[in-house]
N, C-alpha and C positions, 0 to 999 in steps of 0.2 A: 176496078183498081186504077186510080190516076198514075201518071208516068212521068219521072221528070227524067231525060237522058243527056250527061254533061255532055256537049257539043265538043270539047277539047280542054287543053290546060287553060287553067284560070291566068290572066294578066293581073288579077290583084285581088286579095282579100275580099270575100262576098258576105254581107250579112243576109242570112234567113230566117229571121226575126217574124214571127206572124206569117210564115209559107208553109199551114199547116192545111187538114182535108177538110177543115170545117171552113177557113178561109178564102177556099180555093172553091167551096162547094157553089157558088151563088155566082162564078165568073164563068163568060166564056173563055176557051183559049186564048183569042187574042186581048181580052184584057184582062189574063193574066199575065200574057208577055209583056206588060206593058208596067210590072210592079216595078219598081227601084231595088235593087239589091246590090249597089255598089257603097263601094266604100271610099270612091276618089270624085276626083270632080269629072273622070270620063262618062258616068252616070250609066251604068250597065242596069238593063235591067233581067227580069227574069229570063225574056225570051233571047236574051242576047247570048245567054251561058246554058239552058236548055234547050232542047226539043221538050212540046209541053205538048201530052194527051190526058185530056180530063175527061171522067166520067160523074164526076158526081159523086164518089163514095166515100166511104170516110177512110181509106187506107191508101196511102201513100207508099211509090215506092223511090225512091233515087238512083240512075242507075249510072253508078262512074263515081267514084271518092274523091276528094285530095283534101289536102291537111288546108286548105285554102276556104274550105266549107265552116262558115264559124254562125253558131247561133241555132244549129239545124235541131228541129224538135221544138225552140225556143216560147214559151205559153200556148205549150197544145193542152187543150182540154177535152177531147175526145177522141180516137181511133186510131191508129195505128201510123205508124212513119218507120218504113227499112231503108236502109244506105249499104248500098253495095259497095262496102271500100270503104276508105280511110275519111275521118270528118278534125271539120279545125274546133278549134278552143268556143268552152261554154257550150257543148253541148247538153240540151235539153233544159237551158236556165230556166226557171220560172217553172215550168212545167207543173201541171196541177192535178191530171190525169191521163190515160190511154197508155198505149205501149209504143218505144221507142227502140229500135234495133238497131246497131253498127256491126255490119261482118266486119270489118279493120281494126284500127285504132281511133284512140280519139287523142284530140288536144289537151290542153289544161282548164282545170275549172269543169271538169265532167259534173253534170248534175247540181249546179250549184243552184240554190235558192228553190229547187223543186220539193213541191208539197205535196204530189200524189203519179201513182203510177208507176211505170216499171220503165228500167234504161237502161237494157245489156249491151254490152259494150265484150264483144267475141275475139277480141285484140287486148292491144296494152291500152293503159288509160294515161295523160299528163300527169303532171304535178300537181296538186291542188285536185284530186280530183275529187268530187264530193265535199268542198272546202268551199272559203267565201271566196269572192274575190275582193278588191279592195275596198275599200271603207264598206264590203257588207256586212249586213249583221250576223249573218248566220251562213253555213254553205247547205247542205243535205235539209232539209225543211220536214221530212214525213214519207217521202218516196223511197224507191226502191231500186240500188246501185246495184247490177252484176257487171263486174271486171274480171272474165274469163282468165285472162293473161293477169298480167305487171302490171300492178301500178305504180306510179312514182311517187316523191317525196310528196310529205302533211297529206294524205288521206284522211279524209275525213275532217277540216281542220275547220274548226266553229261548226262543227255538225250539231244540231237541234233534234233533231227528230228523225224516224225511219234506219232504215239500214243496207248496209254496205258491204259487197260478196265479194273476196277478189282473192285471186292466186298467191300473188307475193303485194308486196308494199317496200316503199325506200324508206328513208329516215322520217322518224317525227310522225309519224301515223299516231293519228289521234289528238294528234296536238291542239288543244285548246277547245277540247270535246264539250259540251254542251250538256246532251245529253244524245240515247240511241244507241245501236249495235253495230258494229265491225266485227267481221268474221272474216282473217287471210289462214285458209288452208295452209300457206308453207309460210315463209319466213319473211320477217317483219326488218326492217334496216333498224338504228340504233335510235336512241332517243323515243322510243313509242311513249303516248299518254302525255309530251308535254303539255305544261300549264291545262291537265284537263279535269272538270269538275265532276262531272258524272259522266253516266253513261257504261257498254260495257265493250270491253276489245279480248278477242280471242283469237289465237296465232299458233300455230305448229313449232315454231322458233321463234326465236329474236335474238337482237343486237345487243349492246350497252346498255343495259338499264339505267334512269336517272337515281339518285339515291332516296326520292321521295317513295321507290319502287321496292318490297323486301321479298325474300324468298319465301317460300308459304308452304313449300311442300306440295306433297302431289294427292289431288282430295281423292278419297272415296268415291265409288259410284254408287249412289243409292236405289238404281235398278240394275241389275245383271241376268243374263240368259238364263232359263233354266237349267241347263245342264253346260259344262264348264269348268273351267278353272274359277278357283276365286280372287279377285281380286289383291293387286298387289297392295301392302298396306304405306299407311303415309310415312313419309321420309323420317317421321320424327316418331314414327312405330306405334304401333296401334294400341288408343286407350293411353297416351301421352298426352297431358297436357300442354299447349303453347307455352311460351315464357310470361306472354302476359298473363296466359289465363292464371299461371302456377304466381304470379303476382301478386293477383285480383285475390288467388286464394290466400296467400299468404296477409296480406290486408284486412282481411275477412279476419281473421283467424285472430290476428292480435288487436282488432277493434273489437273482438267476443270479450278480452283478457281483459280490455279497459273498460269493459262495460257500456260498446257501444254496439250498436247494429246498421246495418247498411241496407238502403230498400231502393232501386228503383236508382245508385249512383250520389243518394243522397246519405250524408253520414248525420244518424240521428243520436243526441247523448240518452242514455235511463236514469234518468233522475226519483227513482222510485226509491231506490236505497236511499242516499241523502237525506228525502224529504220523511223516510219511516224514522232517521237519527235523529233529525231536528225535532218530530214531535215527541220521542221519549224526553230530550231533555225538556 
């Protein structure tokens, strides 16, 4: 297991962009202290912000957090990466495979743009977590988001593919969904689902519904324990029809009366009367 151990507080924003265990596998120590990972013109590199013991394997561990750590995880494609502590914004972007762990928190833009893998996050997550960042096309790709704690506002926002585990959520979750699933155990902030096209979101609570959102009632469960209670029935009582359905039926009903039938959403005339009047005469 390699080692990276923060040496103290960061002087400024670090990218760890490609300081993964398959990148790391092929260097010695000292030229891995020797990677670029700053983001000013002081030019920090690796060695300057850890203690660095490499072995060669594919499981990485971090040990020291701060919200100053941005990018960490960033196109790993195989083995494993733990962070002992808190990590900054765009964790595990790109990401295509292996597992990614935070005991803390993370920043904004958790998981964005990753298409494989797993990213627990044992803390709260940013805003935008699992969402694009800007002018991206999509945020979540196909992977796999656990947010233990809180997430903040638009979870999940241009989510495409994969799915998304988290405690709570702020406003706008889901907002401009794609497609994929969101599962918040507890309670969702207001606005969920903006401008979202597919996809599925499932929450213990929520906030304000938009009005493109209607009440549905409480479904059925179509497996139950064998022994039990049974099931409470739907709000609108059981063996009720919807409004629309009692619509659809009424539609039905009086296109029989005009001599029409309906198959499939298409309304078809019976021209068969008519055409037996015209040949008597």
């Amino acid at each position: 297991m390699s080692t990276l151990r923060l040496r103290g507080d960061l002087p400024e924003r670090v990218d760890l962009l490609n300081i993964t265990p398959l990148a790391l596998s092929g260097l010695s120590e000292a030229e891995a202290g020797k990677l670029a990972i700053g983001t000013s013109r002081r030019g920090l590199t690796l060695g300057d912000v850890f203690e660095i013991s490499l072995d060669g394997s594919d499981s990485l561990v971090i040990e020291g957090g701060s919200s100053r750590l941005d990018r960490v995880g960033a196109a790993l494609s195989q083995g494993s990466i733990r962070v002992e502590g808190d990590v900054g914004q765009r964790l595990g972007e790109g990401m295509a495979a292996g597992s990614l762990t935070v005991t803390g928190s993370a920043g904004p833009y958790a998981g964005t743009g990753a298409t494989g893998g797993t990213i627990t996050i044992e803390g709260d997550a940013g805003d935008h977590a699992g969402g694009a960042v800007y002018a991206g096309k999509a945020g979540l790709d196909g992977a796999t988001l656990v947010i233990k704690g809180a997430a903040g506002d638009h979870l999940g926002d241009r989510m495409r593919r994969g799915m998304i585990l988290a405690g709570s959520a702020g406003a706008f979750a889901a907002s401009r969904m794609i497609a994929g699933t969101i599962v918040v155990s507890g309670a969702l902030g207001d606005h969920p689902g903006y401008g979202m096209r597919r996809g599925t979101l499932v929450a213990g609570s929520h906030g304000t519904l938009l009005p493109t959102f209607v009440e549905t009632g409480t479904p059925r469960p179509r497996l139950r324990p064998a022994a039990g209670p049974e099931p409470q029935a739907s709000r609108r009582g059981a063996g009720q029809p919807s409004q629309r359905h009692a619509a659809a039926l009424l539609r039905r009903s009086r296109d029989a009366r005009q001599g029409r039938t309906v198959r499939s959403g298409l309304i078809r005339h019976d021209f068969s009367e008519r055409r037996r009047q015209v040949a008597e005469k």
